[in-house]
DOFI-770701 format. One record per residue (C-alpha): x, y negated, z negated; residue in three letters. Coordinates in steps of 0.25 Angstrom, whole numbers, plus 2048, in hexadecimal, padded with zeros to 3 digits. Layout:
residues N
XYZALA;...
This chain:
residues 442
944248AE2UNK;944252AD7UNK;95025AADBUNK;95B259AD0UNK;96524FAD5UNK;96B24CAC6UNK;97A254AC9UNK;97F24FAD6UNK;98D254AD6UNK;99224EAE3UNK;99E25AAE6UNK;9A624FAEAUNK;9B5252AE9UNK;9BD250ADBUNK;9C1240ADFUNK;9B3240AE8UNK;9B3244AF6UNK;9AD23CB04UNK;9B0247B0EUNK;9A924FB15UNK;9A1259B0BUNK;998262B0FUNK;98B25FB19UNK;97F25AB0FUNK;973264B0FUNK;96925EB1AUNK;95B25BB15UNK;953265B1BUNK;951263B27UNK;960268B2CUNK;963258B33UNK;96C24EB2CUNK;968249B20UNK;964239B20UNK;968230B13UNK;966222B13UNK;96E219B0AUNK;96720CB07UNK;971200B03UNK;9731F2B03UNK;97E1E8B04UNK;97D1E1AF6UNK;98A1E0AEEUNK;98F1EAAF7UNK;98E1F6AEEUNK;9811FDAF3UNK;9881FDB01UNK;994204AFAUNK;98C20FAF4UNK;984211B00UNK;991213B0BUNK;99721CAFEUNK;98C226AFFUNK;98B224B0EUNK;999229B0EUNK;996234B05UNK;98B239B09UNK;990239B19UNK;99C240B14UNK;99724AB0EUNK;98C24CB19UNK;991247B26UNK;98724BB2EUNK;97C243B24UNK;978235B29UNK;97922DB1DUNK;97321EB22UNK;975211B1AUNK;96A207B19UNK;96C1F9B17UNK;95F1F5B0DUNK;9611E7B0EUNK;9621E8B1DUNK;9541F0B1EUNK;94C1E7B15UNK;9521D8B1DUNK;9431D8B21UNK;93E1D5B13UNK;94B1D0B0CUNK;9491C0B09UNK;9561BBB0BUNK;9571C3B18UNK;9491BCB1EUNK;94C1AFB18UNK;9591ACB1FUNK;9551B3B2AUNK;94A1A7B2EUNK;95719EB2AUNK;9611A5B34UNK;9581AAB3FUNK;95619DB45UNK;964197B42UNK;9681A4B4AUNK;9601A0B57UNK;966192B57UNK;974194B52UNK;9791A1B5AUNK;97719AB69UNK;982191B63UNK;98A198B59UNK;9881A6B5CUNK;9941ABB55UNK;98B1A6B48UNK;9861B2B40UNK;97B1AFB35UNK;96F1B6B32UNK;9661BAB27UNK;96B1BDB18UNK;9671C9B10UNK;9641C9B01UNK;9701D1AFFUNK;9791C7B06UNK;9771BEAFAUNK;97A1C8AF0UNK;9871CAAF6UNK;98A1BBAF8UNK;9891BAAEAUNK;9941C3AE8UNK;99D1C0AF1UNK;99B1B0AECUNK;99C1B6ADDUNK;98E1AEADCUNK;9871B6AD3UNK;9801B0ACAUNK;9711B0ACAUNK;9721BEAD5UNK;96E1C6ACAUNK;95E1C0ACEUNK;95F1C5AD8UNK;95A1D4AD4UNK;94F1D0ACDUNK;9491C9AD9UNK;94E1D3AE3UNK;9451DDADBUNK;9391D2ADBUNK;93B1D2AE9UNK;93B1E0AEAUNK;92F1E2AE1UNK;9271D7AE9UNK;92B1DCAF8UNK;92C1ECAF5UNK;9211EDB00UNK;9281E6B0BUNK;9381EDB06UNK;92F1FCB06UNK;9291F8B16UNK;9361F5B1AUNK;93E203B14UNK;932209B19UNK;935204B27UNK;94320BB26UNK;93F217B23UNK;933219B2AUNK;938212B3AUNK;93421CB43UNK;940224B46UNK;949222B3AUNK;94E22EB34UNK;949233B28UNK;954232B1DUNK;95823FB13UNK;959236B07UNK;959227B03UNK;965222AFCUNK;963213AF5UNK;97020DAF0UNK;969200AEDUNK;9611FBAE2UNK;9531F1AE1UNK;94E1F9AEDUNK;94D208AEAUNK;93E205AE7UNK;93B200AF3UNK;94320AAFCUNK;93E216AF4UNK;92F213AF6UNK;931211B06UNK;93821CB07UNK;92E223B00UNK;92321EB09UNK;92A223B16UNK;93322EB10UNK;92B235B04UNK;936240B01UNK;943239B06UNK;94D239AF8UNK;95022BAF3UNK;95C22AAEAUNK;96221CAE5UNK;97021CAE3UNK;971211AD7UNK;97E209ADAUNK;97E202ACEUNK;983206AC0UNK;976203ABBUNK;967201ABDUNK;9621F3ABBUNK;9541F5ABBUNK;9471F3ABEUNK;9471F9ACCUNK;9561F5ACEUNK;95B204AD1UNK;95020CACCUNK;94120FAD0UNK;937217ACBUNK;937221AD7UNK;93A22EADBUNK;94822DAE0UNK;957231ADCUNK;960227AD5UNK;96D229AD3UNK;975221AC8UNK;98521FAC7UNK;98521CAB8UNK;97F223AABUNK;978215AA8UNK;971216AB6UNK;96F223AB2UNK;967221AA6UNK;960217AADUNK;95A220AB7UNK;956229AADUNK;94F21FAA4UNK;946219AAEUNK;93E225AAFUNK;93D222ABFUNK;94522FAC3UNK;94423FAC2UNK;950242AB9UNK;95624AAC6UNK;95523EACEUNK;95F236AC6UNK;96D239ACAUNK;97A235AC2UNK;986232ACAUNK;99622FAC7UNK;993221ACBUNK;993217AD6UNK;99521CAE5UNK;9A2219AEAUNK;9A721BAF8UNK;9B2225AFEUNK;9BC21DAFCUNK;9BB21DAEBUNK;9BE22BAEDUNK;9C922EAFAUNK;9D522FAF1UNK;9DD22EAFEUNK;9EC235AFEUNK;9F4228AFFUNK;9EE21BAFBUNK;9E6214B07UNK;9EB205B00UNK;9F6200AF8UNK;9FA1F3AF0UNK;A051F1AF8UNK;9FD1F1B05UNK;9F61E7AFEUNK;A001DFAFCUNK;9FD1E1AEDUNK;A091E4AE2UNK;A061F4ADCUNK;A0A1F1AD1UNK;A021E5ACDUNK;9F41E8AC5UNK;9EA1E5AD2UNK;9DA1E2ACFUNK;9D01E6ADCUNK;9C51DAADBUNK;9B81DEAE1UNK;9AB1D8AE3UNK;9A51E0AECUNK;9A41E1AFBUNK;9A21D1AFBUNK;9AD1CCAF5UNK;9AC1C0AEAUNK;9B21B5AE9UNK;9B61B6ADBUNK;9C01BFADFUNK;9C81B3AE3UNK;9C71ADAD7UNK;9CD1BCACFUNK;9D91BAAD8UNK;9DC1ADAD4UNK;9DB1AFAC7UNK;9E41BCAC8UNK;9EE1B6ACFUNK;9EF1ABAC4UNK;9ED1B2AB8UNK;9F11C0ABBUNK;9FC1BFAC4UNK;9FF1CEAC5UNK;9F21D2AC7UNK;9F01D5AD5UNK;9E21D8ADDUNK;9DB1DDAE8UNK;9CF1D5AEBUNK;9C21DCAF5UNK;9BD1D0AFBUNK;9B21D8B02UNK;9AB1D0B0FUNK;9AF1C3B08UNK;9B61BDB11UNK;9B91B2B0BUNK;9C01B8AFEUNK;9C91C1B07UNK;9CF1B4B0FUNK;9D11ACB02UNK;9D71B8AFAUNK;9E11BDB07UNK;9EF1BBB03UNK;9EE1B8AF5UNK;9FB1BEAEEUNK;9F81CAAE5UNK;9EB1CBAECUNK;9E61D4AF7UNK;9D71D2AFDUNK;9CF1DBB05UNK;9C31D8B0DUNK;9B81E2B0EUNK;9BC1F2B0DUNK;9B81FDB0EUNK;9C3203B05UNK;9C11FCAF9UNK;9C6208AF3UNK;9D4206AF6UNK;9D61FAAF2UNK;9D11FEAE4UNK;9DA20AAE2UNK;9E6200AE2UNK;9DF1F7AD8UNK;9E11F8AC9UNK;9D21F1AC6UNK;9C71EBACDUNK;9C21DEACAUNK;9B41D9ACFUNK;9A31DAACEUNK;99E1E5AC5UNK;9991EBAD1UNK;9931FBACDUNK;99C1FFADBUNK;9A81F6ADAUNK;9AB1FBACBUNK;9A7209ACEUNK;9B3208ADBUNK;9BC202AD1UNK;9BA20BAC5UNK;9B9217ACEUNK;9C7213AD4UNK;9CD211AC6UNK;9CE202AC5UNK;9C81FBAB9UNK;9BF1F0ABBUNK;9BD1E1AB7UNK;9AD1DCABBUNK;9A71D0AB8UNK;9981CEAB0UNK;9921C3AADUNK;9831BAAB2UNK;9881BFABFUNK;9881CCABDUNK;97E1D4AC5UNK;9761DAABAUNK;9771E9AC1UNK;9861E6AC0UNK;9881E3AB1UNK;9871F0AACUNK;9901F5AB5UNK;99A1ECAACUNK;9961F1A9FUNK;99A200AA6UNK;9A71FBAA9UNK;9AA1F4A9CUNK;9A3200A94UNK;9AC20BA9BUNK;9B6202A98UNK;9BC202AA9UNK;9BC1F3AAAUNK;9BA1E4AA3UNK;9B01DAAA7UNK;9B21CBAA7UNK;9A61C0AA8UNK;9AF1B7AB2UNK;9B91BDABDUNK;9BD1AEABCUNK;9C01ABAADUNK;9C21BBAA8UNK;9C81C3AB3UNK;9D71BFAB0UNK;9D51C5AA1UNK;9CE1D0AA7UNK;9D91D3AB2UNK;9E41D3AA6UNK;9DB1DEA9DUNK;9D81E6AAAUNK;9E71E4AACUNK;9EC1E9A9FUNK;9E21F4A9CUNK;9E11FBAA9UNK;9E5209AA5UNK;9D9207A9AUNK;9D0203AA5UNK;9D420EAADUNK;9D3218AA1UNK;9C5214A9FUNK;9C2217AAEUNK;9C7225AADUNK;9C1228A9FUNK;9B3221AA0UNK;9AF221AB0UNK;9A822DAB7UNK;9B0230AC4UNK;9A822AACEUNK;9A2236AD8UNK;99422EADBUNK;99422EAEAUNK;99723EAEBUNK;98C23FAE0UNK;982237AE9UNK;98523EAF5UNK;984249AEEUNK;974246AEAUNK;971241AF6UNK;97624EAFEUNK;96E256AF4UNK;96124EAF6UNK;96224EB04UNK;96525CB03UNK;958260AFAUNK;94B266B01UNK;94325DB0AUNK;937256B06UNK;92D255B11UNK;92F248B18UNK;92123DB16UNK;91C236B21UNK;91F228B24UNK;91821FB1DUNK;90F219B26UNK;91020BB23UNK;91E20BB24UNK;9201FBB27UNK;
């Protein structure tokens, strides 16, 4: 991939635009061009960036077929989580659904625990898991390449136009399958992180696009020597989806509708699309300490935390949304994990932001504080428990400084029009003649 991808440009209206642009060059061969997005549900963020550029991309090219693929769901053969509780459940299933067959259990993916970490705000000791997910990796590449290849090689599946990975660990693996199956198909990795935490966290030594949302990341790229210069693209940050950017003509929410004062400072608490439970906890201590402070808490798929927070006075919770959007427009700041896709929603919807960082951190998320607190947009506090009433009374008094900084020290955030945009001109560049299956294809 040699063809210079460095100036992207995107052509996306001033605020950004989701509507229909103009039908994306075809690759050659005058059909629908194919893009495959690989994602996974871990945090939640990969999927957001992955139905952000879907969005994008179909907008702008309605007659593409832009088709998500779940990783974690194509490698359940070899996951060890999966196959372990799979010999648990299966035979509990046999026995158990002739009597109670309302009872659904199954199989756990490695991602599930991930995310019931978050959601029980049980965080400590996750960050081992990256180092032995890429031992894992490193030790079963063999088996991960069979399976990819076994995708991408099942007689009948259409041949994709470009691979787009919005995951990290795994662009290795993916990128050497695909290369045994699809020699010339273009690879690009769209880094949804702030930052790189290498080794072979989101970059590999191979001949591939990556695209970076900060100047750190950029720098990154370029020092490994793993890339042609015109192969390592700078965007204006993370992908956000349509509704960051729909400025609609009346407001589509309002506090009152809420049941929320409008005149009362009002925190968005957010901790990704599996809620937290500490979130409770923030309330509580609000509601005692900093009476006038109101808030809207996104509880996500946590069930749990929406039924314990419904009817609390001066609090207004909302379950899992697809407009998450909308309730940040009537916040005045966010509170939550420093997540790179939640700060970069909040910040890109002017609302200053208080994150947490401490053991429990995920390493790929503390620099993602020191980019708050170094562009001066937000404070960060070791404990939502002992700091976040002190924290809530600086954000409260110095909010215009906070929004100042955002509008003096933060690029406006175009990312997802820039990517489409690289993606469009990739699919759009000459052809390369297609290999051959590979033969052992699995």
């Amino acid at each position: 991939m040699t063809q210079d991808l460095q100036q992207t440009g995107g052509s996306p209206d001033q605020e950004g635009s989701f509507h229909t642009h103009r039908p994306g060059n075809d690759p050659g061969t005058g059909r629908p061009a194919r893009v495959e997005i690989f994602y996974f549900d871990a945090g939640g963020g990969h999927r957001a960036a992955m139905l952000a550029l879907k969005e994008a991309l179909t907008a702008r090219n309605p007659h593409w077929h832009v088709v998500p693929v779940d990783l974690q769901k194509l490698l359940e053969p070899v996951d060890p989580i999966y196959r372990l509780t799979g010999r648990v459940t299966t035979p509990l299933r046999r026995v158990l659904t002739p009597i109670a067959p309302n009872v659904r259990f199954g199989p756990v993916q490695t991602q599930s625990i991930y995310n019931t970490a978050l959601k029980t705000g049980v965080t400590y000791g996750v960050g081992a898991i990256l180092p032995m997910l890429k031992l894992y990796i490193r030790r079963h590449a063999p088996r991960l390449e069979q399976e990819l290849r076994r995708h991408w090689a099942e007689p009948g599946s259409p041949r994709p136009d470009i691979v787009v990975s919005v995951i990290p660990n795994f662009n290795g693996v993916m990128f050497r399958a695909l290369r045994a199956v699809h020699a010339h198909v273009p690879y690009v990795t769209v880094m949804t992180d702030m930052v790189d935490c290498p080794p072979r966290f989101w970059m590999e030594d191979q001949d591939q696009v990556i695209v970076c949302g900060t100047d750190r990341a950029l720098a990154q790229a370029r020092a490994t020597g793993f890339y042609d210069p015109a192969n390592i693209v700078g965007v204006s940050g993370m992908m956000l989806g349509s509704r960051f950017y729909d400025l609609p003509a009346e407001p589509r929410l309002t506090r009152h509708e809420l049941g929320l004062s409008p005149d009362r400072p009002t925190a968005l608490i957010m901790f990704g699309g599996n809620g937290a439970l500490v979130s409770e906890r923030i309330v509580e201590k609000l509601r005692t300490f900093a009476p006038d402070v109101q808030t809207i808490v996104m509880c996500g798929r946590n069930r749990t935390l929406l039924r314990t927070l419904q009817g609390v006075a001066g609090c207004h919770a909302v379950g899992f949304v697809p407009n998450v959007a909308d309730y940040m427009r009537l916040a005045d700041f966010f509170i939550g994990k420093p997540g790179p896709g939640s700060i970069s929603e909040a910040i890109h919807m002017g609302c200053p932001v208080i994150v947490q960082c401490n053991n429990a951190t995920m390493p790929q998320e503390r620099p993602n504080v020191d980019w708050v607190l170094n562009n001066g947009i937000g404070l960060s506090v070791r404990s939502f428990r002992r700091n976040i009433v002190d924290a809530v009374r600086t954000m409260t008094t110095d909010l215009e400084r906070f929004r100042q900084a955002i509008r003096r020290n933060v690029r406006r955030n175009q990312a997802v029009f820039e990517v489409a945009a690289l993606v469009e001109r990739i699919a759009a560049a000459p052809a390369a003649t297609p290999a051959p299956a590979c033969e052992d294809a699995g």
